[in-house]
C-alpha positions as CSV (number, residue, x, y, z in Angstrom):
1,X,-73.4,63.2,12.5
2,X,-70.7,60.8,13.9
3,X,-71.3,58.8,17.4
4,X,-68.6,58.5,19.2
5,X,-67.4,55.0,19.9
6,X,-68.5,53.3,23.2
7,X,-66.1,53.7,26.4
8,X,-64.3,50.8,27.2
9,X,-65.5,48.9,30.1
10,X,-62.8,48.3,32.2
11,X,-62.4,45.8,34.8
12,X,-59.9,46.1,37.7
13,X,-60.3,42.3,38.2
14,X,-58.6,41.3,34.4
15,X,-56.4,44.1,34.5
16,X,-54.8,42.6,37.5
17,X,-55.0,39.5,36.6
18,X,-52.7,40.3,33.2
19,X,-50.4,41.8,36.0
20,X,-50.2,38.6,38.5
21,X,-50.3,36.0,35.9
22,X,-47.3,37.3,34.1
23,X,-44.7,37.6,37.1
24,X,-45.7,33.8,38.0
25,X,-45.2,32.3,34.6
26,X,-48.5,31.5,33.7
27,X,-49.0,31.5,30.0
28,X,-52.7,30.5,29.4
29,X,-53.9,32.7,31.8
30,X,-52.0,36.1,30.2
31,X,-53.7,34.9,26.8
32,X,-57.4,34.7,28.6
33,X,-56.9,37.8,30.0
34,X,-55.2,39.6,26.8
35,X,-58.4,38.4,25.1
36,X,-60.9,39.6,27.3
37,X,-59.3,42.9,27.9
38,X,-59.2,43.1,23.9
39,X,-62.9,42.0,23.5
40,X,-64.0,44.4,26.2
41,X,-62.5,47.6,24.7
42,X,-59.8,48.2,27.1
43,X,-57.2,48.2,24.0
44,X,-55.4,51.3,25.2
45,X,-54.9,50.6,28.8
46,X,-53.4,47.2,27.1
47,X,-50.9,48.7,24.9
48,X,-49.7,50.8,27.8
49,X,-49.6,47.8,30.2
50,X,-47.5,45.6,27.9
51,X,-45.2,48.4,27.6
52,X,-44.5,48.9,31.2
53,X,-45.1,45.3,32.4
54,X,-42.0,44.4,30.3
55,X,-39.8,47.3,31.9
56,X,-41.1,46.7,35.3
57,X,-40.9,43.0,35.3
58,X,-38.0,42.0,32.8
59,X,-36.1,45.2,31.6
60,X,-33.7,44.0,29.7
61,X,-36.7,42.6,27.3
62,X,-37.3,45.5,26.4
63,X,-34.4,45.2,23.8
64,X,-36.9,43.7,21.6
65,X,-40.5,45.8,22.6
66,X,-42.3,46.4,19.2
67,X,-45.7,47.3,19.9
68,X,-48.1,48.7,17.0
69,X,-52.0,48.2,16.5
70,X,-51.9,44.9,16.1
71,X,-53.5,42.5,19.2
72,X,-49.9,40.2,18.5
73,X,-47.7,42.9,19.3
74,X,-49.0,43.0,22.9
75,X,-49.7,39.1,23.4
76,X,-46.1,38.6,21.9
77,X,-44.4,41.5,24.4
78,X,-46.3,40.0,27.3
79,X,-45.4,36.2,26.9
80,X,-41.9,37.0,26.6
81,X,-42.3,38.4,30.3
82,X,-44.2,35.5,31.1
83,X,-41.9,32.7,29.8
84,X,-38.9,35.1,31.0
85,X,-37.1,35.1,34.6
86,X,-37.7,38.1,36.1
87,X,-35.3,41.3,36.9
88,X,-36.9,44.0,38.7
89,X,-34.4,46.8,39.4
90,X,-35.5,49.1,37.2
91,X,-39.3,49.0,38.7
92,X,-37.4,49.6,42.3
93,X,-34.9,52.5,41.2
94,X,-38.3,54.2,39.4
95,X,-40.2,53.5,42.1
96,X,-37.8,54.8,44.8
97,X,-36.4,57.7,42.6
98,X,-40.0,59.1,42.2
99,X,-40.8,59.4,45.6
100,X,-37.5,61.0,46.0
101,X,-38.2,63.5,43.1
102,X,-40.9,64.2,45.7
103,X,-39.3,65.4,48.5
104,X,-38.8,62.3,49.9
105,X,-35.0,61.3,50.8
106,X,-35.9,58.5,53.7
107,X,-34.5,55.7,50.9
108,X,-31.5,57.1,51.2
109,X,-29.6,54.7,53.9
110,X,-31.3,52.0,51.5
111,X,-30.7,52.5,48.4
112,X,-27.4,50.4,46.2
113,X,-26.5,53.6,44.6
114,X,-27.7,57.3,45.7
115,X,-26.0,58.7,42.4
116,X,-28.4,56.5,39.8
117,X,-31.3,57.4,41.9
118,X,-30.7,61.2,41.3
119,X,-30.0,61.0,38.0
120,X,-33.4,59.3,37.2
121,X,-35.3,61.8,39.4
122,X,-33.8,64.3,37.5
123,X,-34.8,62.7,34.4
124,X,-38.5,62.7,35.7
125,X,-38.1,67.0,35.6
126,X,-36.0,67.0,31.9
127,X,-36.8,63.6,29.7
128,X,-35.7,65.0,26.8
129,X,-32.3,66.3,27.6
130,X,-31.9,63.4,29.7
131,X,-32.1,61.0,26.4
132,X,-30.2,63.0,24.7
133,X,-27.4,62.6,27.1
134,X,-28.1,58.7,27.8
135,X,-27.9,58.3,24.3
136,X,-24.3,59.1,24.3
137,X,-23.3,56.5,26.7
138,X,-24.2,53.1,25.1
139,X,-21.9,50.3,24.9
140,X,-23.7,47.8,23.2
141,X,-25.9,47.1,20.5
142,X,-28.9,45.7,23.1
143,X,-27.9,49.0,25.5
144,X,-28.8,51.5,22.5
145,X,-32.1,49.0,21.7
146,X,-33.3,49.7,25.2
147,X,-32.4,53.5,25.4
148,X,-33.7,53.5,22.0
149,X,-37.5,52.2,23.0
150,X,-37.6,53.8,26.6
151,X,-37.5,57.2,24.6
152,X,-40.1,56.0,22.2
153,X,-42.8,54.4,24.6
154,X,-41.8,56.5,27.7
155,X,-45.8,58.7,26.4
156,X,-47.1,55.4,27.1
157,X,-46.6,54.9,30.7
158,X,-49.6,57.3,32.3
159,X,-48.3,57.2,35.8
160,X,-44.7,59.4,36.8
161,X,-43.5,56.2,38.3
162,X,-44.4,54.0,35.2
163,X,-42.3,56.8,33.5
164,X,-39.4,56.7,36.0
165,X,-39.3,52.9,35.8
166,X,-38.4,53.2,32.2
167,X,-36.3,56.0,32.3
168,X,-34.3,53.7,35.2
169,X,-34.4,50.8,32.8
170,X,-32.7,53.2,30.1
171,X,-29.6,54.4,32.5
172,X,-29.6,51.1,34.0
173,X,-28.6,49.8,30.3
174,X,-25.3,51.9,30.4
175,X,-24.6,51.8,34.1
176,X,-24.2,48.5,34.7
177,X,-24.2,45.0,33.0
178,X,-27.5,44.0,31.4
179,X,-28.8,40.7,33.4
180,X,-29.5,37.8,30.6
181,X,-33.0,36.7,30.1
182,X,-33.9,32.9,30.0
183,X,-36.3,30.5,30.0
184,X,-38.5,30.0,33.5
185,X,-39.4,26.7,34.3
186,X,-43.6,26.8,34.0
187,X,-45.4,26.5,37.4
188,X,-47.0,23.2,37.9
189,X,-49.8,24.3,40.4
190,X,-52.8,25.8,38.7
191,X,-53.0,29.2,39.1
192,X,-54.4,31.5,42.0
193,X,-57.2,33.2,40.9
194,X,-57.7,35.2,44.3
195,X,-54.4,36.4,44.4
196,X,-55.7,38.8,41.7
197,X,-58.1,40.4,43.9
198,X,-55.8,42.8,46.0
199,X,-55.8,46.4,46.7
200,X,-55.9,47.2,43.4
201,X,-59.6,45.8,42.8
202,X,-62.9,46.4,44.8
203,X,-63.2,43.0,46.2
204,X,-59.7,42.7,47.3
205,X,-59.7,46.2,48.9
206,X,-62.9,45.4,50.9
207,X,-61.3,42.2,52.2
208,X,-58.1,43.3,53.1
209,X,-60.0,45.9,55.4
210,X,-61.7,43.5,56.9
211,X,-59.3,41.3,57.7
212,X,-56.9,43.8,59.0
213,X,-59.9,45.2,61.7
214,X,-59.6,41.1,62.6
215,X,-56.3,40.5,63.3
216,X,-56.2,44.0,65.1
217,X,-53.5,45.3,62.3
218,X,-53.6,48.5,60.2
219,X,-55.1,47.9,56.8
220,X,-51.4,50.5,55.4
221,X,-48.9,47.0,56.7
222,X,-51.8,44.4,55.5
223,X,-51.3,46.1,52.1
224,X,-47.7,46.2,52.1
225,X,-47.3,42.5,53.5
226,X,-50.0,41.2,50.8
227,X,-48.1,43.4,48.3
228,X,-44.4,42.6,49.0
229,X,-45.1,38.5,49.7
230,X,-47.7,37.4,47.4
231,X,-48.8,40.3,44.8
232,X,-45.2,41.2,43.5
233,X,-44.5,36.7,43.6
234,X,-42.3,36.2,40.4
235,X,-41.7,32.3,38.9
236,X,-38.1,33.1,38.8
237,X,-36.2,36.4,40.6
238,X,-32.6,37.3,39.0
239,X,-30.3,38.9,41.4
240,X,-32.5,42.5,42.5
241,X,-30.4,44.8,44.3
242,X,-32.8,47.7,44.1
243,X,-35.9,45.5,44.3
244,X,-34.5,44.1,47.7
245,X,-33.6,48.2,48.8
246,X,-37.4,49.3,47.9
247,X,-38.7,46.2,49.6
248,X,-37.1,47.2,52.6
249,X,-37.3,50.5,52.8
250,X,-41.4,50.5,52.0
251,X,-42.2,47.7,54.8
252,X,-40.0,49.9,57.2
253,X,-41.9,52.7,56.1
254,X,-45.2,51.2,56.9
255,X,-43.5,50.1,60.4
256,X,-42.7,46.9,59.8
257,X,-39.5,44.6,59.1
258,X,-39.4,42.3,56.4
259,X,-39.8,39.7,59.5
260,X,-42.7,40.9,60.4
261,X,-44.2,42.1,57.2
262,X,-43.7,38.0,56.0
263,X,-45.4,37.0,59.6
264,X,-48.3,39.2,59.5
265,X,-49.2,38.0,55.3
266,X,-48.2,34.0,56.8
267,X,-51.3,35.2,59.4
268,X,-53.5,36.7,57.0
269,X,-52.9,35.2,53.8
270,X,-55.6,32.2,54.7
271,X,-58.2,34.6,55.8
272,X,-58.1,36.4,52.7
273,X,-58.2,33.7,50.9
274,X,-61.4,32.2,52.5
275,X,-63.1,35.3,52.0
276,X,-62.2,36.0,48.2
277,X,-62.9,32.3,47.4
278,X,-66.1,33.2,45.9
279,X,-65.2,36.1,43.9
280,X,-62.1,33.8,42.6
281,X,-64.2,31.4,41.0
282,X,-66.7,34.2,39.5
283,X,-63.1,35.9,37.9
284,X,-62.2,32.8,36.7
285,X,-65.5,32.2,34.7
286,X,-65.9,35.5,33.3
287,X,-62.6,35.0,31.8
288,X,-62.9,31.7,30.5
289,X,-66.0,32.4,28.7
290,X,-63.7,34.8,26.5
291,X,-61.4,32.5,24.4
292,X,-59.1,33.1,22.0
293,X,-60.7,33.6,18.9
294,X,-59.1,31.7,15.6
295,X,-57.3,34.4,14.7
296,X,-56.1,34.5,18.5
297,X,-54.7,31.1,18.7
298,X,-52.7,31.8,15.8
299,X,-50.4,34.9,17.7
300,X,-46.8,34.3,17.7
301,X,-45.9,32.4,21.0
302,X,-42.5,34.7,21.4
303,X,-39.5,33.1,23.6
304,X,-38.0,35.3,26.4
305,X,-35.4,36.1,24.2
């Protein structure tokens, strides 16, 4: 008789912490929370996440996305993303080209270029014929890297707009110039453990509603505002046409302007704070009581590029 092997335990906390800690730069926090996401059995949600962190958060990395078994693999893919600058277009032209593979066509007025957006969303219906077709229109050796690994980890992103983002990152590749990847400078400050705890875990969720019933605001724009200026925060932005469109067109969306969207987080950000204080330091503990192991420390510390 064979047992099956134990579920993994996941935690929304860590997972979102890998997420956060790798837009702002912060190296020794990506590496607690690659090991504790390891050591807790959440290997497969990993694997995926490296994948699409690097095409959502630095697309033109994924030139060099090897991913395989192996823990280094996934520490190596995400501290290339962490050390990198950041270009986020093909995130926002996934994003945006989803929703209008939906029925939705209200990006339309915002969007840089309403011909790449169709041609992803039609990529969402027909992947196949779609690489078949993008494969043809490479110009360069790093173009046919990317169009080359976006057809072989495009399985691994389990949500349609994980999927679209690196199906965009793939036309993006042969439509326009591919934006250069270099070193960030590292953030001084030590890093925000609350700013983990957003919509996306529990404890952020129940704060966020209970600081939108206080300052008499919808909890939809307190999620958008915490979302667009303070979850999404990046050490270094490249130039993000598309990034800027979805930004736009998802606070409008959620009635607000980018004004106002910035005002109402400037208002809320240091009640949310207060209140997820606790819950900060009990992340950070659980994490740090999961270092690297030996075999850990010794993982290939990859440059951006």
């Amino acid at each position: 008789m064979f047992l099956k092997p134990p579920k993994a335990s996941t935690d929304a906390r860590v997972r979102s912490l890998l997420q956060k800690a790798s837009r702002r730069g912060y190296v020794e926090i990506v590496k607690l929370a690659v090991s504790r996401l390891d050591r807790s059995g959440d290997k497969t949600w990993l694997r995926s996440r490296a994948i699409v962190i690097t095409f959502e958060e630095c697309w033109p990395l994924a030139s060099h996305l090897s991913i395989d078994r192996d823990l280094s693999s996934k520490q190596t893919a995400l501290l290339r993303v962490t050390r990198g600058t950041k270009q986020k277009d093909a995130a926002s032209l996934g994003a945006l080209a989803y929703c209008y593979s939906e029925g939705d066509e209200s990006m339309l007025n915002f969007v840089p270029d309403r011909h790449l957006l169709r041609l992803v969303s039609e990529a969402l219906q027909r992947p196949t014929a779609f690489f078949d077709w993008i494969g043809t229109q490479t110009r360069t050796p790093q173009s046919r890297e990317i169009v080359l690994r976006a057809r072989l980890y495009l399985a691994a992103a389990t949500w349609p707009w994980d999927k679209a983002c690196i199906l965009a990152a793939a036309l993006l590749s042969t439509a326009c110039d591919i934006p250069a990847i270099e070193s960030a400078e590292p953030p001084l400050e030590a890093f925000p453990y609350w700013v983990a705890l957003d919509k996306h875990t529990p404890q952020g969720k129940a704060v966020l509603t209970e600081v939108a019933k206080q300052i008499n605001s919808s909890y939809r724009k307190l999620i958008w505002a915490n979302f667009y200026f303070e979850s999404a925060r990046v050490n270094q932005l490249l130039p993000s046409p598309w990034w800027d469109a979805e930004k736009a067109w998802r606070t409008q969306r959620a009635g607000l302007s980018l004004e106002q969207a910035d005002e109402l987080w400037t208002h809320a950000r240091p009640l949310v704070k207060e209140r997820l204080d606790s819950a900060a330091r009990s992340l950070r503990a659980f994490v740090e009581t999961a270092p690297p192991t030996a075999a850990q420390d010794e993982l290939y510390d990859a440059p951006p590029v």
